[in-house]
TORSEMAR-131797 format. One record per residue: x negated, y, z of N, C-alpha, C, O in turn. Coordinates in steps of 0.1 Angstrom, whole numbers, plus 2048, in hexadecimal, padded with zeros to 3 digits. Layout:
XYZXYZXYZXYZ ...
END
This chain:
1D8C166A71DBC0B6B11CEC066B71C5C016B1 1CDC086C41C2C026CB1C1BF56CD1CCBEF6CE 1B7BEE6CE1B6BE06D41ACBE06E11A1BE56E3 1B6BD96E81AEBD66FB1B3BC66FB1BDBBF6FA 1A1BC46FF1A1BB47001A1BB270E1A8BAA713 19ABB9716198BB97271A7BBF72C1B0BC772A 1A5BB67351B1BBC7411ABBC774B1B2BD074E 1A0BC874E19BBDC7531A1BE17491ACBE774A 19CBE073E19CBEC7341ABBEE7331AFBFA733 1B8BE37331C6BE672E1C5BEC73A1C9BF873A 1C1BE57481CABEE7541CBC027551D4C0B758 1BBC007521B9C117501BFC187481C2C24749 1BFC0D73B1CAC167331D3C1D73A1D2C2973E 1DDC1273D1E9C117421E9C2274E1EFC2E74E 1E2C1C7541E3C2675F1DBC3775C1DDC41763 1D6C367551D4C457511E1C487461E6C53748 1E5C4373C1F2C477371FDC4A740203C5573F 200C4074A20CC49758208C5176120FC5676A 1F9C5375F1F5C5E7661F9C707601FAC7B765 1F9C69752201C7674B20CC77747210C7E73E 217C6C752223C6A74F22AC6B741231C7373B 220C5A73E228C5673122CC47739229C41743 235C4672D242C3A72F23AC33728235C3771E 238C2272F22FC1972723DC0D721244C0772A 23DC0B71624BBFF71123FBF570C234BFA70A 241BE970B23DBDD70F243BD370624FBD2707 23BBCB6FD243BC06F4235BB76F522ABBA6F1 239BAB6FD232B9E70222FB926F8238B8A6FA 228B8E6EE22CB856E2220B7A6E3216B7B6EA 225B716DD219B656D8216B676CA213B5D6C3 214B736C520DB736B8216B6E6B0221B6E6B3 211B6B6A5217B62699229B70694235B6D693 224B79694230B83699239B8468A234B8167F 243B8868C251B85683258B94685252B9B68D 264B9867E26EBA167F271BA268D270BAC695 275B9568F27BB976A1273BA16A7274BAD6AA 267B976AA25ABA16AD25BBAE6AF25DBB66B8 258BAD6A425ABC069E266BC669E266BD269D 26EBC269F27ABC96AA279BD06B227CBDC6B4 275BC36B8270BCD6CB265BD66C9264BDE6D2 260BD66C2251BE16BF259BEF6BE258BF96C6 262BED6B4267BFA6AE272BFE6B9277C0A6B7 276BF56C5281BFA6CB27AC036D627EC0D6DC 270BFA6D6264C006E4260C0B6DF25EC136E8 25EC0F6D5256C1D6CF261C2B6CF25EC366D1 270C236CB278C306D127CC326DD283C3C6DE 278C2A6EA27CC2B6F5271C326FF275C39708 25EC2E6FC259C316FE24CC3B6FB24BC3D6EF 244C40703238C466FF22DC3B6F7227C3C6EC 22CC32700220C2A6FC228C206FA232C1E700 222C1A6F1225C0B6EF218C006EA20FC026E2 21EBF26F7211BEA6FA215BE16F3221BDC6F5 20DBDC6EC215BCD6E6207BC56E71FBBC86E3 20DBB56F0200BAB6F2202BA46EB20EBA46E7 1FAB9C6E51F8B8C6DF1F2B826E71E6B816E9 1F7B7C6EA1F1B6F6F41F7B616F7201B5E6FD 1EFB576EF1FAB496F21F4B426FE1EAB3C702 1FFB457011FEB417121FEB35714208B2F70E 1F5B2D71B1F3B2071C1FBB187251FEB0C724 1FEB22730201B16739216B19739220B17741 216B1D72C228B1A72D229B10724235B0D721 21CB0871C21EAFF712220AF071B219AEF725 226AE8718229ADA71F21AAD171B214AD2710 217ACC72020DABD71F20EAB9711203AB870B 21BAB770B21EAB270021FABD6F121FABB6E5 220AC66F6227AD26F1218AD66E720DAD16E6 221AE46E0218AE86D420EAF16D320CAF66C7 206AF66DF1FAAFC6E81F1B036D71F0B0E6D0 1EBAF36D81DEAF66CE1E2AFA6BF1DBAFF6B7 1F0AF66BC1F9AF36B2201B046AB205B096A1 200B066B7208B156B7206B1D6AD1FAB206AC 20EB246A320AB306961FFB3A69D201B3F6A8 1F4B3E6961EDB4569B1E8B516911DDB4E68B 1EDB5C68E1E7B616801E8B706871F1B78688 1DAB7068A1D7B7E6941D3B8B6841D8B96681 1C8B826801CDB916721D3B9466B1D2B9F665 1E0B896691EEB906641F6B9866D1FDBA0669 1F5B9567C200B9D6881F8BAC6881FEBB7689 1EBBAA6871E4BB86871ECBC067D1EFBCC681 1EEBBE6741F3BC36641FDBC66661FFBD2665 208BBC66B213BC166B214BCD67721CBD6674 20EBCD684211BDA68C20ABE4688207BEC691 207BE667E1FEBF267820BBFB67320AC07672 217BF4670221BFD66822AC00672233C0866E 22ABFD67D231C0468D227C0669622AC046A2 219C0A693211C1469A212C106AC213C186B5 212C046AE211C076BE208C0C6C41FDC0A6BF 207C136CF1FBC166D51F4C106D61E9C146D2 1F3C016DC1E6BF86E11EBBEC6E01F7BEB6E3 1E2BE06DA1E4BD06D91DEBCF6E41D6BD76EA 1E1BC56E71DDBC46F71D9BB36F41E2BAA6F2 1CABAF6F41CBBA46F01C0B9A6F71B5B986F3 1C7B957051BCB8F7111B8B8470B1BCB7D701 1AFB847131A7B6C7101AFB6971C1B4B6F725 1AFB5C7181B7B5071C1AEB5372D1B2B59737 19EB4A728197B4D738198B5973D18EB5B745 19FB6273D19BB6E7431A7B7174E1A6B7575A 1B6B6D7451C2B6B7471C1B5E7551C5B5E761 1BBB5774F1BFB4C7581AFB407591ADB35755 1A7B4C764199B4376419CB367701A5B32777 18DB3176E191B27773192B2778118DB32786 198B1E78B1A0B227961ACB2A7981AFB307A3 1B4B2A78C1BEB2F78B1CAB297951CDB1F78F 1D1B2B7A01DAB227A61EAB297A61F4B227A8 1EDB367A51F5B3A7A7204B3D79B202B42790 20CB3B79F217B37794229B4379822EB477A3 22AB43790239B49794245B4678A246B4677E 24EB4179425BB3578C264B40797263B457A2 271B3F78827BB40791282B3378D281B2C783 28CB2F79D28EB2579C29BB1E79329BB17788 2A2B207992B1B1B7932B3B1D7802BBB1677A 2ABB2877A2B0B2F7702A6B267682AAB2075E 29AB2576C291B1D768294B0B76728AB05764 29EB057692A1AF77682A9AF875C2A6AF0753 2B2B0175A2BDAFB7502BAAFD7482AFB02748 2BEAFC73C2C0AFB72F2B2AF872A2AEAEC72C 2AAB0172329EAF9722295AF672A28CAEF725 295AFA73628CAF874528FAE7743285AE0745 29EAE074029CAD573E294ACC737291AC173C 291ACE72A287AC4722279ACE722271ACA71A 276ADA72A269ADE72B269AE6739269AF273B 269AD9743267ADD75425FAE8756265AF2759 254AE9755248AF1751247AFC74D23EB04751 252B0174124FB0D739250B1773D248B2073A 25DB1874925EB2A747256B2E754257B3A758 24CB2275D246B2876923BB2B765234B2E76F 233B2B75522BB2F74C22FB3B747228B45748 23DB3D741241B4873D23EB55747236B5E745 248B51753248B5D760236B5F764232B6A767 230B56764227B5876C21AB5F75E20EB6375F 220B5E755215B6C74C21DB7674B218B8174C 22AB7574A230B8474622AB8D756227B99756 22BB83762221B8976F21FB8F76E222B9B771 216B89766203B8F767201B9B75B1FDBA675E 205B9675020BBA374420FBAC74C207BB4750 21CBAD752220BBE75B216BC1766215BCC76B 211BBA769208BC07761FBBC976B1F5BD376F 1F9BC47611EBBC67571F2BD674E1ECBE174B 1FDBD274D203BDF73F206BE6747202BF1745 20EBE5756218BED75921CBF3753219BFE751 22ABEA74B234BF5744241BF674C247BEF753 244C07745251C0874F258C0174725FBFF751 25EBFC73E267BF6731262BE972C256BE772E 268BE072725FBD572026CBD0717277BD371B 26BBC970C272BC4705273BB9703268BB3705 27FBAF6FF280BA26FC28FB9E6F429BBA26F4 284B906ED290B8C6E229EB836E829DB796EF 2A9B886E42B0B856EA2B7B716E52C1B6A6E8 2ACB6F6DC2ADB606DB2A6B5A6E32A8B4E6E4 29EB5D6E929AB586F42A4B5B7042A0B5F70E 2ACB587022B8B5D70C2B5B597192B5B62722 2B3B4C71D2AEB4872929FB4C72B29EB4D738 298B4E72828BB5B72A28CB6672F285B6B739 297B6F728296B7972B2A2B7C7392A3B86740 2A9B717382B2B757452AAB717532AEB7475F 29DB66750298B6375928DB6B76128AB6B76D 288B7475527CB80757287B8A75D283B90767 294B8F75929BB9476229BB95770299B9F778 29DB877732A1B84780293B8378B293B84797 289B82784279B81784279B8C78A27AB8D797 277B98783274BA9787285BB0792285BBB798 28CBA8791297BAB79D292BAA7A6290BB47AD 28DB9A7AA28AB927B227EB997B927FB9D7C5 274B9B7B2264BA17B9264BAE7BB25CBB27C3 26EBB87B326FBC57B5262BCC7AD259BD57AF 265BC47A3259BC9798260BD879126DBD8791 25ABE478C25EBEE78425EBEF777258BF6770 268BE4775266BE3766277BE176027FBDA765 277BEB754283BE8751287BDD74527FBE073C 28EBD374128CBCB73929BBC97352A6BC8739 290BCB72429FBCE71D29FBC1710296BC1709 2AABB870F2ABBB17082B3BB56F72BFBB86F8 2AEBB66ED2B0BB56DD2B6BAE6D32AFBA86CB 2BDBAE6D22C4BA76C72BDB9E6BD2B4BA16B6 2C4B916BF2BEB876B52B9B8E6A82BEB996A6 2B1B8A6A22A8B8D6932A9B8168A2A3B7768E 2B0B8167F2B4B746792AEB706692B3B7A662 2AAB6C6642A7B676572B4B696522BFB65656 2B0B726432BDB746352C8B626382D4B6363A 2C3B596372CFB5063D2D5B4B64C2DDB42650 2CDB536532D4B536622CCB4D66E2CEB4E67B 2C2B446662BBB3D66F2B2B4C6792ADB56674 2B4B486862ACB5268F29DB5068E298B4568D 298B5868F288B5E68C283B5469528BB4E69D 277B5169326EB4C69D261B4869625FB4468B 257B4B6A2247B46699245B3669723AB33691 24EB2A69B250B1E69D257B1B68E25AB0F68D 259B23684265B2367A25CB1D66A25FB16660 24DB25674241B23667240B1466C235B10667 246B09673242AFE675248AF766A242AED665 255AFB66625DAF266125EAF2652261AFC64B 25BAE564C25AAE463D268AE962F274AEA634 268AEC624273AF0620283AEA62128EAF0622 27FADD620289AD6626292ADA63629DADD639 288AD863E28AADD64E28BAE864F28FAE965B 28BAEF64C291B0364B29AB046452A1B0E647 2A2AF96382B0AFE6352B8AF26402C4AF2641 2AFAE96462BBAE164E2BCAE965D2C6AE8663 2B3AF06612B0AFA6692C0B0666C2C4B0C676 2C4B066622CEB136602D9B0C6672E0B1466F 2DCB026672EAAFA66D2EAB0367E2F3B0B680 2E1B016862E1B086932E9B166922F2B1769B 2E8B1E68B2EEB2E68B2FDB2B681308B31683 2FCB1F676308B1D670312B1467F31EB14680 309B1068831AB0969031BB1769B326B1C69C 313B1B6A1315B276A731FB3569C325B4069E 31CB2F691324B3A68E330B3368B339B3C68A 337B2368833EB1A68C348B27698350B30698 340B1F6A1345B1E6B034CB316B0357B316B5 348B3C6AD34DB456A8359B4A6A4360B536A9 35CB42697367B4268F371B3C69737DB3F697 36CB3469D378B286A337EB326B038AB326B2 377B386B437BB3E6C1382B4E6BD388B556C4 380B506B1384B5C6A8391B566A339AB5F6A3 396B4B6A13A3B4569C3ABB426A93B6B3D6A8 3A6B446B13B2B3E6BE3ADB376C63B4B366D0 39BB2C6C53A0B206C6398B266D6390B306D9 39EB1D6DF398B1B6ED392B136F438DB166FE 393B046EE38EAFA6F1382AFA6F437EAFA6E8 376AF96FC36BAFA6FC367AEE6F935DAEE6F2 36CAE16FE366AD46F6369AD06EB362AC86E6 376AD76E4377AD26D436CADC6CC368ADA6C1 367AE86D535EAF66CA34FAEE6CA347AED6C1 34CAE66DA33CAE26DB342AD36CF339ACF6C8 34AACF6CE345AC26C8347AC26BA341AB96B3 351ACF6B3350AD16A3343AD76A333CAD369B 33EAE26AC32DAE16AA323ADB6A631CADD69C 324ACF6B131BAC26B231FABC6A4316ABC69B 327AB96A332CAAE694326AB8688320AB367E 327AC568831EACE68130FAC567E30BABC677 30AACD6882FDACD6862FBABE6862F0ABA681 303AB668A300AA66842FEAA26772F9A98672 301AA9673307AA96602F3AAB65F2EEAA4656 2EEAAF6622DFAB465E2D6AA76682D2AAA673 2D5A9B6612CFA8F6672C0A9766C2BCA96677 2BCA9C6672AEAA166D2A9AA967929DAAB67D 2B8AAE67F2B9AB66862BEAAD6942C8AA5694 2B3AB069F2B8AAA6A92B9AB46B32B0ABC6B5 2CAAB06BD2CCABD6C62C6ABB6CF2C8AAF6D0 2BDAC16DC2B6AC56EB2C6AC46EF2CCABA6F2 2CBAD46EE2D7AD46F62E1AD96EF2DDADE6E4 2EAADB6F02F9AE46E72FEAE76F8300ADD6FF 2FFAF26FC308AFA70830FB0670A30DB11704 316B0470F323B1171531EB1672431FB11730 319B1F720313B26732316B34734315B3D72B 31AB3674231AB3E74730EB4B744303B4A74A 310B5573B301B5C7382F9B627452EDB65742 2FDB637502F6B6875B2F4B5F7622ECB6376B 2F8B537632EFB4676C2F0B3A7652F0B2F76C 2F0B397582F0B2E74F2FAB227522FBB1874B 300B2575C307B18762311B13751315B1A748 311B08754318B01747324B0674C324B07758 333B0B74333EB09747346B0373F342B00733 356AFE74335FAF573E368AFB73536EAF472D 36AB0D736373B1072D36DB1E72A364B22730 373B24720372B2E717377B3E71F37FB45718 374B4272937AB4A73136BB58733361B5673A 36EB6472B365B6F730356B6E727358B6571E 34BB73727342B6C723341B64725347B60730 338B5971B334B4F71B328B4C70D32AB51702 31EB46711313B4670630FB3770530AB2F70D 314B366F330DB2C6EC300B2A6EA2F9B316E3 2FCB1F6F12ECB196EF2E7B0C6EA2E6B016EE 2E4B106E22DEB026DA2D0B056D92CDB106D5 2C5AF66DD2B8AF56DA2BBAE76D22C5AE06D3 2AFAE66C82ADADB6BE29EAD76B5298ADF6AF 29CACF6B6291ACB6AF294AC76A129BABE69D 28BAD369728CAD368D27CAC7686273ACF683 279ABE68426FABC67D264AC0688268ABB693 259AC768A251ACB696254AD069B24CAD06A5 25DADB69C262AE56A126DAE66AC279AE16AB 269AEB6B3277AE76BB281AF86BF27FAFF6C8 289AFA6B728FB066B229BB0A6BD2A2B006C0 29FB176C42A6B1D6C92B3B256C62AFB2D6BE 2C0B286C72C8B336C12D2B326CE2D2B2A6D8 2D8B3E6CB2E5B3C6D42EFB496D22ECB516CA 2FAB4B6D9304B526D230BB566DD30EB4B6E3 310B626E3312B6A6ED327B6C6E632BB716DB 32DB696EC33DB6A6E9343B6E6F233FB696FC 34DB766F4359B796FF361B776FA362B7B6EE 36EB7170237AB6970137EB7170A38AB6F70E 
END
C-alpha cells in the first residue's frame, strides 16, 4: 500500500495508471474507518485495477457548531486495518493544500441539498460535493464507492456527476450493521455504554415500520407515529427527523405507494446518528 500526501504526486499516479489502461475504484473516508468502510475497499478491489482509498476530514462540511476538532481520528489504526485489503494507494492530503488560503469556490447541488439533513445542517453537503470535487478531479476514478447509510449523500453526488458530466461511475453499498443492528458509523465511538444500547431503537423502529408493512399495514401516519412512540420509549434519544421520502428526490410523501425510504436522523448523547430503510409496497 502506497501513501501520497501531495496532490502532484496522486494526480500522476492517477494518470500514468490509465495510461496503462487500468480502472481506478475510489473509496472517499474521514478516517476513523469501520466494516462499512471496508466494505467499499473490498467491493472496489473486485471491480477494479487500482484501488485509491483517501483519508481526509474535511473541514468545511463541519457546521460552526459541529464536531470539526472533535472528530475520531485514529490514522495508525486505519493504516492497520487496510493492510488486510491491500489497496493500492492511501491518498492522504493536508487540509492547507486542499483548501489554501483564498479558497472561494464551492459546489452545492440545490434542491437535494435542503431536505432532510440539509435541514438542521444548511452547510453540509455544499462541503461534501465540493471535496468529493476536488477528490475526482485529484484520483480520477472511473468507479468510486459509497455507503448506502448515508443515503442523501450519495444520491446527491449522483446527481452532482450527472449534472457536470463528470466520468465517474458511482455505486452505492449496503448498510454495514453492528451484531445488534445499530448501523456502523465512526460517530458510534462517541456514544457511552448506555447511549449505544439506547442507540439500537433507530434500526429496531425501522425494523418496526418493516413488519408493519409485511402484515398489511398501509397507513403511513399510523407506521411514522408507532415509530416515533418507539424510539420515544428511549428518553435519551432525541429525533432531527423520522420521514417517508420519495428515494430519487426525497420529496416527503402521504402514502405507502412503490418505493419509498425510511429516514430517521437523531441525537444520541454527542452524537448525532443516521439510519434508514428502503421498502416497496
Amino acid at each position: 500500500m502506497r501513501e501520497i500526501k501531495s496532490i502532484r504526486e496522486m494526480r500522476l499516479f492517477s494518470q500514468k495508471a490509465k495510461s496503462h489502461g487500468k480502472k481506478i475504484g475510489f473509496v472517499a473516508t474521514m478516517g476513523a474507518l469501520h466494516e462499512g468502510h471496508l466494505s467499499l475497499v473490498a467491493e472496489a478491489k473486485k471491480r477494479s485495477d487500482i484501488v485509491v482509498v483517501s483519508i481526509f476530514v474535511n473541514p468545511i462540511q463541519f457546521g460552526p457548531s459541529e464536531d470539526y476538532h472533535h472528530y475520531p481520528r485514529s490514522l495508525k489504526k486505519d493504516k492497520e486495518q487496510l493492510k488486510h485489503f491491500d489497496p493500492s494507494v492511501l491518498f492522504i492530503p493536508d487540509a492547507k493544500e486542499m483548501f489554501p488560503d483564498g479558497f472561494k469556490t464551492h459546489v452545492e447541488v440545490d434542491a437535494l441539498s435542503k431536505k432532510m439533513c440539509g435541514r438542521s445542517r444548511p452547510t453540509h453537503f455544499r462541503g461534501v460535493t465540493t471535496i468529493v470535487t476536488k477528490l475526482f478531479n485529484i484520483v480520477s476514478p472511473d468507479i468510486a464507492f459509497f455507503g448506502a447509510k448515508d443515503f442523501q449523500q450519495q444520491l446527491i453526488i449522483k446527481q452532482m456527476v450527472k449534472d457536470l458530466d463528470l466520468p465517474v461511475e458511482i455505486v452505492a453499498m449496503p448498510i454495514v450493521r453492528e451484531f445488534d443492528g445499530l448501523a456502523m458509523s465512526s460517530r458510534n465511538a462517541y456514544l457511552s455504554a448506555k447511549e449505544r444500547s439506547s442507540a439500537t431503537i433507530l434500526n429496531k423502529a425501522l425494523s418496526l415500520a418493516k413488519l408493519e408493512i409485511e402484515k398489511g399495514e398501509r397507513d403511513l401516519r399510523k407506521i411514522l407515529f408507532r415509530m416515533r412512540s418507539l424510539i420515544g420509549s428511549e428518553p435519551i434519544v432525541r429525533i432531527d427527523y423520522l420521514l417517508a421520502v420519495k428515494p430519487d428526490t426525497l420529496e416527503e410523501v402521504e402514502s405507502l405507494k412503490g418505493k419509498v425510504l425510511l429516514a430517521v436522523a437523531a441525537h444520541v448523547g454527542k452524537a448525532r446518528l443516521i439510519d434508514n430503510l428502503l421498502v416497496s409496497v
